[in-house]
Steps between C-alpha positions, in 0.01 A plus 500: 500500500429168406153318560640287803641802670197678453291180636748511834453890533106476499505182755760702714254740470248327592651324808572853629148602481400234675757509747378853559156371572572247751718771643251758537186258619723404836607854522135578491403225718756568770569853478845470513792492261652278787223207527489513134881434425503178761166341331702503186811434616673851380579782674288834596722740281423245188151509569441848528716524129270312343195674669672838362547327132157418521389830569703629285371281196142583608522864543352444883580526826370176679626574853515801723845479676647609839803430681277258671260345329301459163160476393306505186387791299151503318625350227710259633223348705300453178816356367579278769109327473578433111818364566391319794242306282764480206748287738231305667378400130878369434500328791133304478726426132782337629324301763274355181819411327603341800177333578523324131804332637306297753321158483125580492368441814200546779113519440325619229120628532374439164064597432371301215136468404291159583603348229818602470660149626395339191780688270757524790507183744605293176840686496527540859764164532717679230516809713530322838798310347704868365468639817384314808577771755213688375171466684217554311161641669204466268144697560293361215192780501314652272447852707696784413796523719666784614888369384668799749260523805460088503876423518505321178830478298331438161145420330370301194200662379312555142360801324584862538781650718322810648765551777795725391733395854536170353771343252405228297572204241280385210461127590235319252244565316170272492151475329108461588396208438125373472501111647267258597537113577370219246262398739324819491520540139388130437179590764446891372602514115877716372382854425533572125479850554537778716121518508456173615678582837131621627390142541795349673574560884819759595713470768637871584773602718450802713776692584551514930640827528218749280198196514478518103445226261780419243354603145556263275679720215415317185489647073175578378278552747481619850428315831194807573357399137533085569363511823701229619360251795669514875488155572753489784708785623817505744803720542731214458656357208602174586164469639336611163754259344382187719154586429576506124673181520195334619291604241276786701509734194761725218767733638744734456845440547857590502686272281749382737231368758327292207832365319538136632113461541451588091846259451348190648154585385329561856384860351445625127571864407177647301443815255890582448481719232279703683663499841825675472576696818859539565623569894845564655675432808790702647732473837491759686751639803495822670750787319621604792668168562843391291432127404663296739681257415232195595195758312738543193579084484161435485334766307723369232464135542097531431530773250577236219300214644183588594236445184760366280311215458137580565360623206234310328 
């Protein structure tokens, strides 16, 4: 037998077994040979053949039979609830096929943190332009959100993924920064050294959903062992930015936030060597949900964009 007739036998095959599936899930779901054959378009003597081959190639009995009526045995009900999942799996499969055939459309409920508009607005008119029939909803928070229970289609978000339900997407990395603005440096002096963080005042960020400080993660030394001054404190980083701006004090940044500040001199990063924190963000999307087609258009439109070009 030659490899192409061996490749039609095992698809033949394969169709058959299938067939048989389909064939047995509406006998199961009607109870009837009858109701089966006119939902697929064949007759009851055909159906009940390929119930019998089925059988047959299983070494079961699925139904009990009377001149009457059928019903499932034991094992064909446990069967049937395999199958039934099997067919509803191909089904969710085509309709995802089909659904990448349409033009991206409708809202999308996208949770970013406070900040977050600073690396996505900017690309924003690109997107708007490659598909205007999306609607975008932003929430721009810096709570945890719950990305099932809260409706959201998708979520920007840094660190760790501790929830196992969700898919998600590597977007950019970024880095800690220590900054402060000339005029504070000009008024206070440029730390040297670690150590000379004591004497200068810190502006902390404290984190709104567990109430504790940032740590400042930094080589050679601890934040316990520095001791390091609270000047100001605020669960907001654009806040904490603003205040840095105006010279209030040193803090501790993401990268991204800081970029154009450091570029046209407004802030100056300090101690790089020893400041080398790396972070992460991700998109995430429920698993239970096949992208649709507006989700899948934009989770790869930022993918390559955001943080391209915000690394000092």
């Amino acid at each position: 037998m030659s490899d192409n007739s061996g490749h039609y036998f095992r698809n033949r095959l394969a169709m058959d077994n299938l067939n048989g599936l389909f064939a047995f899930v509406r006998s199961a779901e009607t109870l009837s040979f009858v109701a089966a054959g006119r939902s697929l378009g064949v007759s009851a003597s055909a159906v009940g053949k390929t119930i019998a081959r089925l059988e047959q190639r299983l070494d079961v009995r699925l139904f009990q039979r009377s001149t009457r009526r059928i019903s499932l045995t034991e094992e064909g009900q446990l069967f049937y609830e395999r199958c039934r999942r099997i067919i509803d799996d191909l089904g969710d499969a085509e309709s995802m096929l089909s659904r990448t055939k349409e033009a991206p459309r409708g809202r999308l409920r996208v949770s970013l943190p406070t900040i977050g508009y600073r690396f996505l607005l900017p690309h924003l008119p690109e997107f708007e332009e490659l598909y205007p029939e999306i609607e975008l909803d932003l929430d721009f928070n810096d709570q945890i959100v719950n990305v099932i229970e809260e409706g959201f289609d998708a979520v920007i978000r840094s660190g760790d993924l501790p929830d196992s339900s969700l898919m998600a997407r590597r977007l950019g990395p970024f880095r800690q920064v220590l900054t402060a603005s000339s005029a504070y440096l000009d008024r206070r002096g440029t730390p040297g050294i670690l150590g000379d963080l004591v004497h200068h005042a810190c502006l902390r960020y404290r984190f709104p959903t567990s109430g504790k400080l940032q740590d400042w993660v930094m080589g050679g030394a601890t934040e316990g062992e520095l001791r390091l001054s609270s000047a100001l404190v605020c669960n907001n980083m654009e806040a904490l930015y603003g205040a840095t701006i105006r010279g209030l004090g040193i803090a501790y940044m993401p990268d991204f936030l800081v970029a154009d500040a450091v570029k046209t001199g407004q802030l100056h990063t300090l101690l790089d060597d020893c400041f080398v924190q790396t972070g992460q963000f991700w998109v995430l999307w429920p698993s239970n949900r096949h992208l649709s087609p507006k989700l899948r258009v934009f989770v790869d439109f930022i993918a390559p964009r955001l943080f391209s070009g915000t690394r000092l």
